[in-house]
MARTI-678166 format. One record per residue (C-alpha): x, y, z; residue in one letter. Coordinates in steps of 0.001 Angstrom, whole numbers, plus 500000, padded with zeros to 6 digits. Each point is the difference from the previous one (the first is absolute). Example, Ala and Ser with C-alpha at 12.3 -4.5 7.8 and 13.67 -1.06 7.14 Angstrom:
<sites>
512300495500507800A
501370503440499340S
</sites>
This chain:
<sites>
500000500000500000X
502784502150500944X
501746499790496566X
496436500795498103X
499861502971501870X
503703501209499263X
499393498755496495X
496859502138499324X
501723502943501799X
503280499943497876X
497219499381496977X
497833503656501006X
503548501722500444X
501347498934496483X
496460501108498474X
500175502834501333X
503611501089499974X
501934499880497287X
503239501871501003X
501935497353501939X
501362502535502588X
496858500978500715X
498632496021500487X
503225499882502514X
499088503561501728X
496418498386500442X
501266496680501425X
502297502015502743X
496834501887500862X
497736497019500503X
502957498765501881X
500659502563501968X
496202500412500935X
499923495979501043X
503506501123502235X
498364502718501336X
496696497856501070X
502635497732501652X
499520497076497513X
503698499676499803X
500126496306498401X
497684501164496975X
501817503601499402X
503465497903500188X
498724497881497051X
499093503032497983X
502948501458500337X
502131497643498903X
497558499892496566X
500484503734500210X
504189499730500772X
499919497373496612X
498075502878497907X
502882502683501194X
502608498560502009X
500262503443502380X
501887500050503201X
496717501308501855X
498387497350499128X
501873497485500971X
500799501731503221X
495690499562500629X
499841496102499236X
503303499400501987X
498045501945503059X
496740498139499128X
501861496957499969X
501155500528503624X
496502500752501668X
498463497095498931X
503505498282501540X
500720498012496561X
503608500813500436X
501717498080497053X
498074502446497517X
500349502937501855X
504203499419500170X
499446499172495975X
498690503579499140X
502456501581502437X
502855498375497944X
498260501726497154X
499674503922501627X
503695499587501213X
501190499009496341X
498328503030498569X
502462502678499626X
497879502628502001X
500533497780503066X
500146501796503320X
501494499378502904X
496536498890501834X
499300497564497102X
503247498160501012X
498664500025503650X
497203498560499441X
501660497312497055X
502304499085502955X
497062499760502265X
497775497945497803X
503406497374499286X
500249499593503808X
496365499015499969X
500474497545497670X
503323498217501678X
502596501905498112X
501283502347502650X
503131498189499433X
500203501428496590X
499908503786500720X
503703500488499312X
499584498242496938X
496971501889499231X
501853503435500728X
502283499150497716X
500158502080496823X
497788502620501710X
501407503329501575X
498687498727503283X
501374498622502441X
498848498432503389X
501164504070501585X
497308501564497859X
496890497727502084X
499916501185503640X
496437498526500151X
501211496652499485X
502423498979502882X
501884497401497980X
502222499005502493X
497291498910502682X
498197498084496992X
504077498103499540X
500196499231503501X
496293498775500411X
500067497673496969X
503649498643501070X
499040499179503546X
499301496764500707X
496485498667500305X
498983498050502857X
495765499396499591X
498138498918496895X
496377501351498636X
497967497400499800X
496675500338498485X
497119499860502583X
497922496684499506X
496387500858499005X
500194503133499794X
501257501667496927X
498070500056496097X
500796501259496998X
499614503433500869X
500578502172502891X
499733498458503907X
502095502335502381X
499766501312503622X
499806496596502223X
498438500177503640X
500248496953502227X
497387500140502845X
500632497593503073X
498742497170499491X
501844499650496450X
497272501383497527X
501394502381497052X
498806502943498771X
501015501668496778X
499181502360496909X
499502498506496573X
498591500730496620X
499680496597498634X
497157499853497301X
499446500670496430X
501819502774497930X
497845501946498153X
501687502327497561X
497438503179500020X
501269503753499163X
498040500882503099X
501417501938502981X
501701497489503115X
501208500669503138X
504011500023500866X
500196499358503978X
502176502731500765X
498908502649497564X
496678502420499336X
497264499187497983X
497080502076499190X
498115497765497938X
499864496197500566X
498627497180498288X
498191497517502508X
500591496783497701X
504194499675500390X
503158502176500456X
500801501215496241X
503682500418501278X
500601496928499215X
496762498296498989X
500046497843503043X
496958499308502488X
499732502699503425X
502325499051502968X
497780497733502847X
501076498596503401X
500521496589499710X
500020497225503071X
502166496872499602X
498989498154503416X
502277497433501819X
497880497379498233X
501352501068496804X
496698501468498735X
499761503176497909X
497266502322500182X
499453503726499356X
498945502805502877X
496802501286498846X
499854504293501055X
497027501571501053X
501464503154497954X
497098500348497056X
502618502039498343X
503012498152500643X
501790499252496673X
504063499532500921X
499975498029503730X
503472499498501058X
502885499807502943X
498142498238502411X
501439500445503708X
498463498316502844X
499271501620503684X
499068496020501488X
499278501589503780X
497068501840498217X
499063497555497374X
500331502761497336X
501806500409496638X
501217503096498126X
500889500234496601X
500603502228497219X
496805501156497895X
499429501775496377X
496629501101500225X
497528500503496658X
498729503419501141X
497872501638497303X
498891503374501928X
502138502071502497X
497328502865501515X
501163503089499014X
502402499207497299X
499777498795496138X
503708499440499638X
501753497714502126X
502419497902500449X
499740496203502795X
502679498778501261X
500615496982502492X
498478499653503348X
500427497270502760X
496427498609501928X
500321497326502115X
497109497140500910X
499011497381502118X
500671496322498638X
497209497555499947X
500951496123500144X
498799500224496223X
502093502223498687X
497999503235499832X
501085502963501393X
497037502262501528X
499914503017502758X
502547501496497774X
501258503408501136X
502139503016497997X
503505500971501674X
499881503144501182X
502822501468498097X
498195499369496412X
499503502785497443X
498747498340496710X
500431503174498025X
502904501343501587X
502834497175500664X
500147496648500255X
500519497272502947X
500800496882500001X
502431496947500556X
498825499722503787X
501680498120502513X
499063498853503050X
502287500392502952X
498099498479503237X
503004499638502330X
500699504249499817X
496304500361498733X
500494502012496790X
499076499981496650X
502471500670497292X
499193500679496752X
500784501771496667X
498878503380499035X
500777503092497436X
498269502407502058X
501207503632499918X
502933500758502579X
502173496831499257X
503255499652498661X
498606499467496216X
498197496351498284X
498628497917502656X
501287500458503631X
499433497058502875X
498288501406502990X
498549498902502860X
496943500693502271X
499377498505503851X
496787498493500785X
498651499047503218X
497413496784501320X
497138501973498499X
501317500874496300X
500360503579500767X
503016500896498046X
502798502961500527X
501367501984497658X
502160499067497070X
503795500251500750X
502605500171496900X
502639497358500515X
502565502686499108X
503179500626497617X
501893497207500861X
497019497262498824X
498207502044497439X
501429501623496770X
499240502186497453X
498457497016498232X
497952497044501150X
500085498095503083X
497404497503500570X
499021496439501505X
500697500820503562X
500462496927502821X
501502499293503305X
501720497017501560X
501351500959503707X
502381502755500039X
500630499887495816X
497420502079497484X
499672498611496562X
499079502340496787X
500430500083496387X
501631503087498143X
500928501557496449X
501466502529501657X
502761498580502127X
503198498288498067X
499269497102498641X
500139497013497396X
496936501244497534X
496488500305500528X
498698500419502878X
502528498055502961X
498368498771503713X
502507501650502754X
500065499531503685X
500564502312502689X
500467500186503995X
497732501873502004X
499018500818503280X
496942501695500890X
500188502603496808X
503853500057499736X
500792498146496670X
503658499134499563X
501983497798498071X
498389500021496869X
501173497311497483X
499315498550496902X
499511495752500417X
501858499799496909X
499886496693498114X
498078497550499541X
497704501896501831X
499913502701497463X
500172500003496089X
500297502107497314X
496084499947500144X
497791501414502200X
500187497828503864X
497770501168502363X
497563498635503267X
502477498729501689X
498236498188503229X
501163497905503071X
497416497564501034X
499361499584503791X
501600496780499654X
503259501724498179X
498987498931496356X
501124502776497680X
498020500778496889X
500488502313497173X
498763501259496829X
501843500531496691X
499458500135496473X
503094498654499052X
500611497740497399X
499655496279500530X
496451500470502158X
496578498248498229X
498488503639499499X
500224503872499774X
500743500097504085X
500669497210502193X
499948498864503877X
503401498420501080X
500850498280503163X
503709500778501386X
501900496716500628X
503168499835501615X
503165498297498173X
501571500070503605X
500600497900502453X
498536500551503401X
502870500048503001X
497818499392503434X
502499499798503002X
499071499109503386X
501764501286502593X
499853498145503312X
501284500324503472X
501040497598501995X
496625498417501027X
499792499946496165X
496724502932500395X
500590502752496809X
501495502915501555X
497734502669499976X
502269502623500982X
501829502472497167X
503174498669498046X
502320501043497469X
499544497709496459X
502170501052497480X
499732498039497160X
501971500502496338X
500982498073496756X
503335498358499902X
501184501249496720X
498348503303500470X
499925501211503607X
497067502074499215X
497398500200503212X
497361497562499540X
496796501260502094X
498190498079502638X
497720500225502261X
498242497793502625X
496519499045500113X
497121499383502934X
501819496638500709X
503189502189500634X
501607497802497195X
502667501890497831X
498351500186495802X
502110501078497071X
499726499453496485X
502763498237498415X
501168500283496247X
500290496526498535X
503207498399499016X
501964502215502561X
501690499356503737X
499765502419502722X
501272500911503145X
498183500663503389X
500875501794503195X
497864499772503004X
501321501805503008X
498555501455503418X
502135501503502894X
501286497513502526X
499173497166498028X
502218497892497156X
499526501231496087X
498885498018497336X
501728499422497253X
498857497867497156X
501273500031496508X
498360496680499147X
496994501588498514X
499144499099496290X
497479499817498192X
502127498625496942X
498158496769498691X
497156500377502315X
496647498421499132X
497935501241503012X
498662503850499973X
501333499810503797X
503151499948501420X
499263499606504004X
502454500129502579X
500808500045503585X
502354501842502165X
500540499775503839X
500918503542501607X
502293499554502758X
500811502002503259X
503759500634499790X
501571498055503026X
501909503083501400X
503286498896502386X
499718496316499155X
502690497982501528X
501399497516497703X
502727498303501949X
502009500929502949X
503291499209501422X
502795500720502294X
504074500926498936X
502115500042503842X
503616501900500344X
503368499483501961X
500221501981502954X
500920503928499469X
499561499267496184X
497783501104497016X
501148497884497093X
497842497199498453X
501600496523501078X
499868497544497628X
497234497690501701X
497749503076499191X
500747500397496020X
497707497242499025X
497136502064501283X
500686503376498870X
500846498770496193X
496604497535500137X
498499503754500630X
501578502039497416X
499233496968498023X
496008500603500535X
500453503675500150X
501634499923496503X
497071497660498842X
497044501691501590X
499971503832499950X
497347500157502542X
502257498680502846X
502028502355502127X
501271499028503042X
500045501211503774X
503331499822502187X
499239500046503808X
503964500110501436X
500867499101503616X
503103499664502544X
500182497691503218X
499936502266503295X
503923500290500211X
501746503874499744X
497688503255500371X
496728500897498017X
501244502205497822X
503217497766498866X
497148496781499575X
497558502423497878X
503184501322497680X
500859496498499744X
496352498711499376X
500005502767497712X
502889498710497809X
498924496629500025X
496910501013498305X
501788502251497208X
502331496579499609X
496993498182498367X
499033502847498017X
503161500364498544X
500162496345499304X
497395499897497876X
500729503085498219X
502685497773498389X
497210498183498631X
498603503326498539X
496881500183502730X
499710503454499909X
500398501896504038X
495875501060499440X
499177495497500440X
501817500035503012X
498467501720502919X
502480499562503145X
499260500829503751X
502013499789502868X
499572499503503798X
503407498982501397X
498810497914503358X
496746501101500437X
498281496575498677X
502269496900501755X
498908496537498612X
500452498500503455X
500586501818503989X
503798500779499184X
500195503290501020X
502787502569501306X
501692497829502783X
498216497110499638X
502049496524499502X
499319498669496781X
501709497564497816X
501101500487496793X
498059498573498225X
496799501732501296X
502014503454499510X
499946498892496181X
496253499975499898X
499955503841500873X
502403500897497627X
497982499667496529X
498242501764497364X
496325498604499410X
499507499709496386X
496085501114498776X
499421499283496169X
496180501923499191X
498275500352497286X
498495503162498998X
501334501884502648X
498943503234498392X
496204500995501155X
500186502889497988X
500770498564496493X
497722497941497686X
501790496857499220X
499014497827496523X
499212496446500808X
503214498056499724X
500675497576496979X
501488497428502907X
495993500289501609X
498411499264496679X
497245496842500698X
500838500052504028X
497104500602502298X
500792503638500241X
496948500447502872X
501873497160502288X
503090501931501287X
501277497460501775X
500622497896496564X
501718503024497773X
503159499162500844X
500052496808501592X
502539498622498202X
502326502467500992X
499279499564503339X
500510496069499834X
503215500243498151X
501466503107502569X
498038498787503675X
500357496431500329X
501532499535503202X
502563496963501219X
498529497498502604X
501284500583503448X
502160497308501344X
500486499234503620X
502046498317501825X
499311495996501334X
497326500263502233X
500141503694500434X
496877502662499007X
502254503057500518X
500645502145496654X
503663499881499059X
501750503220499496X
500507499465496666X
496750500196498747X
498959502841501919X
501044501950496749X
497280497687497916X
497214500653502415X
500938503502500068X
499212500371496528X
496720498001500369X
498955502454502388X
500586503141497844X
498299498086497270X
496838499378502061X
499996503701501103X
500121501099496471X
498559497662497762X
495980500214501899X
498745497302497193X
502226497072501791X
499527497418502465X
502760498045501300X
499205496127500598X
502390497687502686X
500747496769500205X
502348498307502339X
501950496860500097X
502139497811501627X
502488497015499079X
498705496563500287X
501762499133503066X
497992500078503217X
496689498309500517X
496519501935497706X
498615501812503058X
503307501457501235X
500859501371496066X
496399501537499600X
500325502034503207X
503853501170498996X
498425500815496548X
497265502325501458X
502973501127502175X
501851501370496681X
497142501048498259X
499159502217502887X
503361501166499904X
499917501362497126X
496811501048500017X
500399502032503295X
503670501884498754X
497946501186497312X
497111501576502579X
502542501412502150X
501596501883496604X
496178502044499388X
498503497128497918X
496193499490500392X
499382496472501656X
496692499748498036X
502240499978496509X
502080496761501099X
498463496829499795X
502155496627501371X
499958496292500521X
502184497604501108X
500833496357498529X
502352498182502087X
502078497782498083X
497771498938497441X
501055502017497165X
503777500243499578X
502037500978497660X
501903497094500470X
498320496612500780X
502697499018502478X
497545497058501128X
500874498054496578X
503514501514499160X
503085500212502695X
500458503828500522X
503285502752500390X
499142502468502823X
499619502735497338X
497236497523498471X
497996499946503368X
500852504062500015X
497929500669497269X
496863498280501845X
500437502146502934X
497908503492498795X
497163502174499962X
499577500745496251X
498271503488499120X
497771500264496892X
499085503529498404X
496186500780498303X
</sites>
């Protein structure tokens, strides 16, 4: 029918004309009358049959611009490529040439395309090339998928999601019916409409369409008699109501014969059938004046944004907002300022949290109109930035929405959709990190933390954030490793640069990390080094000890070591605390030969202030019990530093770290095992020469809290059972009570006594030396 009608039209005009300029001068005027009544798809075919007639620059310049409204990019960059190869050319026909080839996928051509030209990139201020570089070379991390159900062959935009998962959205699916009568554009005047279909682009009106969690489609029937365009559908649930955009078919404004409508927003009640009824204006409508629309509803800060060219804005379409209270009285309309709105359009306002979503034409961006995102808090917009790719296209991207549930949507009429505009869900191509951080009663620590996590190869900051749980999220690029830090004061940091997600098949990496409490002034082992009389040099019996410590201290930077230094109670108090004094500075400088820097070593002196036994000034005392007073007690700690944060040690890696008493264990067993003590036949007294041994148990009990000493005592096999268990006991005790007397608690020493039924020599089977029988005669001492 269409082609009749051009036919018998081209027919009249050849009749009637016969100058061919004039046929061409009354094809541009029929064209430029169908452009003028907004029927942009019919005047861009007319004026390529007028372009053909008289290829003029003009003309082109009117199809390529045609072209573009009615978004069929491809031909609108074809006629550009004509008006920039005309020699009259200006500078704003290469703008728009470059503009048009970046909405077709070819903004990777412009320096191609500037080529033989006397432009260059310099001479386009309006087109921010490098951003558009830098957006198209970063890396993509979500897809566009096309939402299932939803989308047609022509145009379905604007997605709501109400809470139990129905969807709302705007679509003109339907019949096209070519006509030369007047249609409606949604975000331009009209003072003349036709009520059967839009003649922009010969498509049906926009409805509100329902696509329930049951997968059913229906369409939301207005109670607007002269609704024609119904679109943008944004849902207040608390209140049951809807609001939407509306072009109304308004054939007499009182008082006026020449007007102009533009877009208003009503909102309704929603019936269980789809209708919509009770429907109300907004307040800030003005048919003739301006027009609204694009409303969103914001129930957490109870607003309503929306879009409007009403006088007093910053130019095109501004985003404002107006409060409302529990009775749908609403407040005045407040401009969202410079920093969101331009001197162009800004439109599809929405809110998630603390971030405001919009689209603009105005802002820097790839083509078309680009979705951006901005902070804000309260009516303090920062931040603003474009979401770059995939996001945005060289089309126009816009209604950007996060669903309650954190499903993002968006609308684009980029290429590769099933119609003119399409609905997209937002998939990730990440991989999710979620970290639980535990204590030591493995409960999530709900208390702050540092996370820092980045990429290996990149060392960029990764963000993350933790949820209701208190579990640590991030999203992880795929095909990449990563390191974490977790770290809280007084407590061990995390480290783990195991994380991966190269090869993974899951969408989730999970992990778990325990947060220790740093173990400040741990003792690790103790011991004892004893001097000659009047002397401060190391003897040779006490080398094995010191270079056992450097040896750890070397291995383990979180040991230092403590030096108490004493005298016996011979000379004055000020010689014994010089002496003391020197003795202490003698193992510092010993291990300073093993490179233990002075700061590891703290010393302290007290000359004879702390005897090991009642030797005091003028009290007889054998030698050997002087010995036991003149000594330097030997405390190896870890973490000795309350004041600095240490990093978990790689030696600690897979030990208990919440049992303190197993950290270092080993150590312990290797440096405190302690020599049975022997006694003499039938004797319980404790020889002199292991007074120095149980000396060194005792500052090991005093030290090391975690340990408990266990006794056992024994006897040779001569002698009848009854006698041996009692002189057993006897030893034991012994032992046992040396210890007591030396400041160790009684409840942290357990004993029992065996007689002589478990020797270390069976001297019942096998003839014995008396050294043989000597080795059955002791209390043996076990450390745990």
């Amino acid at each position: 029918m269409r082609n009749i009608l051009y036919t018998l039209l081209f027919l009249v005009i050849s009749l009637t004309f016969s100058n061919p300029s004039f046929a061409q001068n009354r094809l541009l005027k029929y064209a430029d009358k169908q452009n003028e009544l907004e029927n942009f798809q019919h005047a861009a075919e007319i004026y390529g049959q007028a372009y053909e007639r008289n290829p003029k620059i003009a003309t082109a310049r009117k199809a390529a611009e045609a072209f573009s409204l009615v978004q069929d990019y491809e031909k609108s960059f074809e006629w550009w490529e004509k008006v920039i190869t005309n020699e009259e050319a200006q500078r704003s026909d290469y703008a728009q040439y470059l503009t048009a080839a970046m909405k077709v996928g070819r903004g990777d051509q412009i320096d191609e395309m500037l080529k033989g030209s006397s432009f260059d990139e310099d001479d386009f201020p309006e087109l921010d090339f490098d951003l558009i570089r830098s957006m198209t070379t970063k890396e993509a991390h979500v897809k566009l998928v096309l939402a299932k159900g939803i989308n047609s062959v022509g145009s379905d935009y604007g997605l709501e999601e109400d809470k139990i998962g129905n969807q709302y959205f705007s679509s003109d699916r339907g019949n096209v019916t070519p006509t030369d009568k007047k249609g409606i554009r949604l975000d331009a005047k009209s003072n003349l409409y036709s009520t059967e279909k839009s003649s922009f682009n010969d498509r049906s009106f926009f409805g509100i369409y329902k696509f329930d969690k049951d997968s059913t489609l229906s369409a939301l029937v207005p109670d607007l008699p002269d609704a024609l365009h119904v679109s943008d559908p944004s849902l207040m649930e608390s209140q049951n109501l809807i609001f939407y955009s509306v072009f109304r078919d308004v054939n007499k404004i009182k008082g006026s014969r020449e007007y102009s409508l533009n877009s208003e927003i009503f909102y309704s009640k929603i019936g269980a059938d789809g209708s919509l009824s009770e429907t109300k204006a907004f307040p800030i409508n003005s048919i003739t004046e301006y027009g609204v629309m694009n409303p969103f509803v914001d129930e957490e800060n109870k607003r309503i944004y929306f879009a409007s060219d009403k006088p007093g804005g910053m130019g095109g379409f501004d985003i404002y907002y107006v409060s409302y209270d529990g009775n749908m009285n609403f407040g005045e309309p407040v401009n969202l300022g410079d920093k969101i709105n331009t001197s162009k359009n800004e439109r599809y306002p929405s809110v998630n949290g603390s971030t405001f979503y919009f689209s603009s034409t105005g802002h820097p961006g790839l083509g078309g109109m680009d979705v951006f995102k901005a902070d804000f808090l309260g009516s303090v917009f920062n931040n603003i930035q474009n979401m770059g790719l995939p996001y945005n296209s060289a089309r126009d991207d816009f209604g950007y929405l996060v669903t309650k549930d954190g499903k993002r949507y968006l609308s684009s009429d980029r290429t590769g959709g099933m119609g003119l505009d399409d609905i997209y869900l937002i998939e990730d191509l990440f991989k999710k990190l979620i970290a639980r951080v535990i204590d030591c009663d493995d409960y999530i620590i709900s208390e702050e933390f540092t996370s820092t996590l980045t990429e290996q190869e990149g060392m960029d900051l990764i963000p993350n954030v933790r949820n209701d749980k208190g579990e640590l999220l991030a999203d992880l690029k795929p095909e990449s490793n990563f390191n974490l830090k977790i770290s809280k004061k007084g407590y061990f940091s995390i480290y783990d640069s195991t994380l991966s997600t190269k090869g993974l098949q899951d969408d989730v990496l999970e992990r778990e990390y325990k947060l220790v409490r740093i173990p400040y002034n741990l003792p690790v082992l103790v011991d004892i080094v004893y001097y000659d009389l009047d002397k401060a040099k190391i003897r040779n019996d006490a080398e094995p000890v010191l270079n056992k410590i450097a040896e750890l201290m070397t291995k383990y930077d979180f040991l230092d070591l403590a030096v108490g230094s004493h005298t016996d109670a011979r000379a004055s108090v000020e010689y014994n605390r010089l002496l003391s004094g020197k003795r202490a500075s003698a193992v510092k400088d010993y291990l300073a030969n093993f490179g233990i820097p002075e700061n590891r070593v703290k010393i302290d002196w007290f000359g004879k202030e702390n005897l090991a036994n009642d030797c005091g000034d003028n009290v007889p005392c054998p030698e050997t019990k002087h010995q036991l007073n003149r000594r330097s007690e030997l405390v190896l700690e870890a973490f000795s530093d309350t004041n600095k944060e240490y990093d978990l040690p790689a030696s600690l890696f897979g030990k208990d770290l919440c049992d303190e008493s197993s950290l270092f264990e080993q150590i312990q067993n290797e440096m405190n095992s302690i020599p049975a003590v022997y006694f003499d036949f039938d004797k319980s007294t404790i020889r002199a020469v292991h007074e120095k041994d149980l000396e060194r148990v005792t500052l090991v009990m005093k030290k090391l809290k975690n340990l408990q000493l266990y006794l056992s005592g024994h006897t040779d096999q001569r002698g009848n059972e009854d006698y041996n268990l009692k002189l057993a006991e006897r030893r034991a005790k012994a032992v046992m009570e040396y210890l007591v007397q030396r400041g160790v608690d009684a409840n942290r020493i357990e004993y029992q006594w065996f007689g002589k039924s478990l020797p270390i020599n069976d001297c019942g089977t096998i003839p014995c030396t008396e050294n043989m029988h000597q080795l059955n005669r002791r209390t043996e001492l076990r450390l745990k």
